[in-house]
N, CA, C and O atoms as a GROMACS GRO file, in nm:
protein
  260
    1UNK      N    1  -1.163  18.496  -9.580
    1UNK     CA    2  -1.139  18.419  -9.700
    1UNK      C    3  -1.152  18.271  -9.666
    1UNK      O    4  -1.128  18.234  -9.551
    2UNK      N    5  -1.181  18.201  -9.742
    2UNK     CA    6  -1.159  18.038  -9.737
    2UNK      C    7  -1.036  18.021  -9.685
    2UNK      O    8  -0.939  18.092  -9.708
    3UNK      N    9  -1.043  17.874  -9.578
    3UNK     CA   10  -0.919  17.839  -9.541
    3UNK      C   11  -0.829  17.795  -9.687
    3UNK      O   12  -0.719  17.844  -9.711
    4UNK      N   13  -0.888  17.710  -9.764
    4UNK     CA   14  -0.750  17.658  -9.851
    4UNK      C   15  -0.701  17.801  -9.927
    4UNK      O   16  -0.581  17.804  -9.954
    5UNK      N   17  -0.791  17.938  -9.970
    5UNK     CA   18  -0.735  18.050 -10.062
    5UNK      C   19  -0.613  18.104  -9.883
    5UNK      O   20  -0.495  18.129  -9.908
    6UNK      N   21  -0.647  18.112  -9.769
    6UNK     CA   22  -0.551  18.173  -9.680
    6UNK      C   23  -0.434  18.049  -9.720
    6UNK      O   24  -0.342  18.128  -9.743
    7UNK      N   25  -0.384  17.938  -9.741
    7UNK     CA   26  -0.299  17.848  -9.711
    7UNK      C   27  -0.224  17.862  -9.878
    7UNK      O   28  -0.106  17.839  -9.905
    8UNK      N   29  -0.320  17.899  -9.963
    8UNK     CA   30  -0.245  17.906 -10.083
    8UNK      C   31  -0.167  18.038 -10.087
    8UNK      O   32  -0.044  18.035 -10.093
    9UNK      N   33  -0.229  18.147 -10.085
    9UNK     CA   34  -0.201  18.268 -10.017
    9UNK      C   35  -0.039  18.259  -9.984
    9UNK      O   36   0.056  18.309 -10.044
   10UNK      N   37  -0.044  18.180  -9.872
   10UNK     CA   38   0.035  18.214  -9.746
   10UNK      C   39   0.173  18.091  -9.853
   10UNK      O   40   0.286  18.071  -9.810
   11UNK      N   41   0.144  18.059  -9.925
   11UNK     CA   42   0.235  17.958 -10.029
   11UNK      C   43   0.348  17.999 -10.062
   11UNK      O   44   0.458  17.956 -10.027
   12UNK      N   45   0.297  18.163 -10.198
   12UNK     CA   46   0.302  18.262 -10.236
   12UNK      C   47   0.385  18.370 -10.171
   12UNK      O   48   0.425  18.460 -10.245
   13UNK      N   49   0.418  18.373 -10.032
   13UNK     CA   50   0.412  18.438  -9.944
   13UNK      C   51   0.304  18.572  -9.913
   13UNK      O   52   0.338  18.658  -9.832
   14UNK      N   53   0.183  18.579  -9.978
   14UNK     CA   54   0.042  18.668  -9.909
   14UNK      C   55   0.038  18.657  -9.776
   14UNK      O   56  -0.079  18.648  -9.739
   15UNK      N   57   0.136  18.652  -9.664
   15UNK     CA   58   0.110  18.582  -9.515
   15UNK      C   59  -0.025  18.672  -9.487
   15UNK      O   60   0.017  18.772  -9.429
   16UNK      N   61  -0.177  18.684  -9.502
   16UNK     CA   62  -0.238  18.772  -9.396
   16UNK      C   63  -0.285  18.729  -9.254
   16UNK      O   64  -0.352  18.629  -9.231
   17UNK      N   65  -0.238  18.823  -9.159
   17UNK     CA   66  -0.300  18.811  -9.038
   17UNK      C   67  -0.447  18.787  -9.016
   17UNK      O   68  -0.534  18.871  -9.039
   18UNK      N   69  -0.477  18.606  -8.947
   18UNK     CA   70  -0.597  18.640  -8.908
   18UNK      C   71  -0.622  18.706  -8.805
   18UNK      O   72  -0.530  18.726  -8.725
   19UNK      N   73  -0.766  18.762  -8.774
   19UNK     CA   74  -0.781  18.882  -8.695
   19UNK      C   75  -0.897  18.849  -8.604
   19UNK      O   76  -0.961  18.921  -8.527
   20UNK      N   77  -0.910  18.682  -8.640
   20UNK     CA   78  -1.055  18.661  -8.572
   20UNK      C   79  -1.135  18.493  -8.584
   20UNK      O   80  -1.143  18.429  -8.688
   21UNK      N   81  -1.171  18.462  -8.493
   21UNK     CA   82  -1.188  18.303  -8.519
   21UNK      C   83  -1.284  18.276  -8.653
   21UNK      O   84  -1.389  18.337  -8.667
   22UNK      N   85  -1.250  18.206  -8.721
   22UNK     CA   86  -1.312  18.112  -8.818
   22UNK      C   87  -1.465  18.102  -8.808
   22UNK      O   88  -1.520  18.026  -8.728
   23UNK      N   89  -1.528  18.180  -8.890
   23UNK     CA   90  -1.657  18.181  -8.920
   23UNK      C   91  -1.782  18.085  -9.009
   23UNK      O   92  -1.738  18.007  -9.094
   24UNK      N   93  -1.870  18.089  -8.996
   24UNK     CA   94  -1.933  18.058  -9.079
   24UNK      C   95  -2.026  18.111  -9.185
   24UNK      O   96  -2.143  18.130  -9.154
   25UNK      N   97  -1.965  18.146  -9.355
   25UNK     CA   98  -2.061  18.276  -9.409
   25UNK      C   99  -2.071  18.174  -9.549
   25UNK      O  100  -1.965  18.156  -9.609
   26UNK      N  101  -2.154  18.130  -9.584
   26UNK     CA  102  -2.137  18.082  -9.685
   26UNK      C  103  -2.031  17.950  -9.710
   26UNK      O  104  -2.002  17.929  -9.828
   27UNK      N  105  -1.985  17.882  -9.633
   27UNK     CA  106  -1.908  17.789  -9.587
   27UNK      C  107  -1.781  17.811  -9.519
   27UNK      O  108  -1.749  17.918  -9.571
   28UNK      N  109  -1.689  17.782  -9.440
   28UNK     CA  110  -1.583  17.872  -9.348
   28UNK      C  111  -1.493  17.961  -9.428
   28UNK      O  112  -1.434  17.931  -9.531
   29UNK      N  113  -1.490  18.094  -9.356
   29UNK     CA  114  -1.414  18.190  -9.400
   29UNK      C  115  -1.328  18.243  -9.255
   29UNK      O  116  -1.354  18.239  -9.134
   30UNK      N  117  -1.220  18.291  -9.334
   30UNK     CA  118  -1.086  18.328  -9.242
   30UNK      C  119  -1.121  18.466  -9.225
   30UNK      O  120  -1.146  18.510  -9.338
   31UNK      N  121  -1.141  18.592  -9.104
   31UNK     CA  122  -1.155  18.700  -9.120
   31UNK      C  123  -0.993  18.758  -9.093
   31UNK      O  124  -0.935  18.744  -8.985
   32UNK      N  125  -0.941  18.816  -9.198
   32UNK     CA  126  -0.763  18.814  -9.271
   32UNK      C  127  -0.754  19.016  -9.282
   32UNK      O  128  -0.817  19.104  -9.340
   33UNK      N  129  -0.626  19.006  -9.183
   33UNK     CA  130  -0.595  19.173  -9.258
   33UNK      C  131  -0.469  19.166  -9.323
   33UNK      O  132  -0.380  19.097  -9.274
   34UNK      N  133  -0.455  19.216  -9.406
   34UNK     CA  134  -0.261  19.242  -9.451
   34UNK      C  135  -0.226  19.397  -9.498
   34UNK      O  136  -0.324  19.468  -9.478
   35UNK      N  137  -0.187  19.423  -9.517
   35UNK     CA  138  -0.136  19.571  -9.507
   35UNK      C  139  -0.014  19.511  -9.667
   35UNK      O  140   0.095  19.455  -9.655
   36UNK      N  141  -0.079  19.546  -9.787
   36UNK     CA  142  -0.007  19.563  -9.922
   36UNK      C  143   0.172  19.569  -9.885
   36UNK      O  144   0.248  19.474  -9.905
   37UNK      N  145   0.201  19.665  -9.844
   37UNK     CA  146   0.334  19.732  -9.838
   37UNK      C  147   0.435  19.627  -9.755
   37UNK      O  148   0.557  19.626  -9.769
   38UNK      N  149   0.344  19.520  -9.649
   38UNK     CA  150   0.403  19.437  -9.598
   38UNK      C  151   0.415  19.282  -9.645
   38UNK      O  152   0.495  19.196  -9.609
   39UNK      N  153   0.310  19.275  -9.735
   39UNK     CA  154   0.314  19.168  -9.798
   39UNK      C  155   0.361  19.164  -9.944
   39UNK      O  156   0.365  19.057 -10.005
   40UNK      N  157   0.387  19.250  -9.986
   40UNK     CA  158   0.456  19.258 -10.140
   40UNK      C  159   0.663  19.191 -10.109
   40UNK      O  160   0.730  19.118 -10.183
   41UNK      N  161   0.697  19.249  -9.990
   41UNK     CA  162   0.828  19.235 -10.032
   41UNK      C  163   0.816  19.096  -9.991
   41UNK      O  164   0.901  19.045 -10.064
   42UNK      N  165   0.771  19.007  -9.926
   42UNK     CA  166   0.756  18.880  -9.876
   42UNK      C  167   0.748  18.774 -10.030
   42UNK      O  168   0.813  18.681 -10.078
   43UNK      N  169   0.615  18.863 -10.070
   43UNK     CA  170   0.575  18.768 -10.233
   43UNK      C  171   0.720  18.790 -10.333
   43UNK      O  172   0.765  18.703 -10.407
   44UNK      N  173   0.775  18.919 -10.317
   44UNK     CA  174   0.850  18.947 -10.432
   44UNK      C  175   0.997  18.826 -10.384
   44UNK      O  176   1.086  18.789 -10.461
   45UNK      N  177   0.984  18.791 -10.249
   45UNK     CA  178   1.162  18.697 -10.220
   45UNK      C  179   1.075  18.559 -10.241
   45UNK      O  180   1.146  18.473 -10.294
   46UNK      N  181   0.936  18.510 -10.213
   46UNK     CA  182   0.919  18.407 -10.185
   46UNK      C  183   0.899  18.360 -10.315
   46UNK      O  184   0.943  18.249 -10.344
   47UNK      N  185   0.801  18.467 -10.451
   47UNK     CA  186   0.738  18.417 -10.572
   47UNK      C  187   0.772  18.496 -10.671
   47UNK      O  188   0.680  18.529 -10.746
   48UNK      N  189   0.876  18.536 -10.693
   48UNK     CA  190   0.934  18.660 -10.787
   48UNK      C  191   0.820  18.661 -10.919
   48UNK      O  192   0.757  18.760 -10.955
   49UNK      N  193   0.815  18.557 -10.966
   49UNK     CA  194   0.695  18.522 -11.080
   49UNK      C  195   0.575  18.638 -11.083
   49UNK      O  196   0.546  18.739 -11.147
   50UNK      N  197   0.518  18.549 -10.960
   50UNK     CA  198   0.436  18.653 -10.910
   50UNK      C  199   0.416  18.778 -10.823
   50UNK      O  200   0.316  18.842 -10.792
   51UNK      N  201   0.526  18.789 -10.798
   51UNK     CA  202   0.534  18.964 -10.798
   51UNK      C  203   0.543  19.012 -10.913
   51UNK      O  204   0.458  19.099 -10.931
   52UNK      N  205   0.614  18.993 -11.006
   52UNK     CA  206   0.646  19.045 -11.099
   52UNK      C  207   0.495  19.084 -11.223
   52UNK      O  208   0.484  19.174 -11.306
   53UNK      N  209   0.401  18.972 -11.185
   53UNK     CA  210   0.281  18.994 -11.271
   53UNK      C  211   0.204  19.074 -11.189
   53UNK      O  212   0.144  19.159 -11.254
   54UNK      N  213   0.179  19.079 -11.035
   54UNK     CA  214   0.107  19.180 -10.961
   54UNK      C  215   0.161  19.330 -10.966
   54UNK      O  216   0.105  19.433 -10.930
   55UNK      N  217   0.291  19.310 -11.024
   55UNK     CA  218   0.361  19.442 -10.946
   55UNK      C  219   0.352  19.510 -11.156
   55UNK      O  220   0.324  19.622 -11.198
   56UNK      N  221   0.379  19.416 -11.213
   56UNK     CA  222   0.424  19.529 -11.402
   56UNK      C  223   0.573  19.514 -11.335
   56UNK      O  224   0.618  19.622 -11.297
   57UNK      N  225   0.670  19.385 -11.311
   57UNK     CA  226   0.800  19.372 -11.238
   57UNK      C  227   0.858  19.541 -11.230
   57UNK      O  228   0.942  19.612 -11.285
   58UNK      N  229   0.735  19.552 -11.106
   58UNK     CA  230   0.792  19.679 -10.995
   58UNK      C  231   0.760  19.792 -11.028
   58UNK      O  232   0.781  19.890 -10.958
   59UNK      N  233   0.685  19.793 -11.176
   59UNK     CA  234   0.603  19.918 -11.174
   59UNK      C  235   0.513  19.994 -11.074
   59UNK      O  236   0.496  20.115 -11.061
   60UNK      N  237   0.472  19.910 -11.021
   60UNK     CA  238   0.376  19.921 -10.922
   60UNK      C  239   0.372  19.844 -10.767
   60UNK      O  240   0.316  19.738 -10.737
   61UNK      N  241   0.442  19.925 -10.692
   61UNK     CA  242   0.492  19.879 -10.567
   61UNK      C  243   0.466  19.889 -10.461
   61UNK      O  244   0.463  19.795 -10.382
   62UNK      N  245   0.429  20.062 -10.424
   62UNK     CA  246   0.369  20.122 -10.343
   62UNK      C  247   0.506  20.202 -10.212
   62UNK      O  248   0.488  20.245 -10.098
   63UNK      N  249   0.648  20.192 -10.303
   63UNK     CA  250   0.764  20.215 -10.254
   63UNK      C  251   0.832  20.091 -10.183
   63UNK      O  252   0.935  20.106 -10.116
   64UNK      N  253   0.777  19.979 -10.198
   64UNK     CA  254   0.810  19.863 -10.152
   64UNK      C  255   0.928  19.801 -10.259
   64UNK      O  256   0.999  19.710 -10.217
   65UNK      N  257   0.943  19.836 -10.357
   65UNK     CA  258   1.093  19.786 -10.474
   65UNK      C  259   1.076  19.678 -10.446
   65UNK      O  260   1.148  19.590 -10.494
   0.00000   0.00000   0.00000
């Protein structure tokens, strides 16, 4: 992903792991893994807002509440 979408991301709390040095594809991109189930409860304490519009507030969680 673009560095500023990883830094906004990571705002939000989206923390994803980069996995690999900083490329060049079309102007610099972050190569980023995150695993859903670990990054939802992070967004839901850091951006309740937006958990709440990603999630249908918790409809959709993935057992993460």
């Amino acid at each position: 992903m673009e560095p500023a979408l990883h830094r906004l991301l990571g705002r939000f709390g989206a923390a994803f792991e980069q996995i690999g040095p900083t490329v060049d594809y079309h102007g610099e991109r972050i190569p980023c893994l995150g695993d859903v189930s670990d990054i939802l409860p992070t967004i839901k304490r850091v951006a309740r807002p937006v958990w709440e519009l990603m999630t249908e507030a918790g409809r959709y969680t993935c057992g993460t509440g």
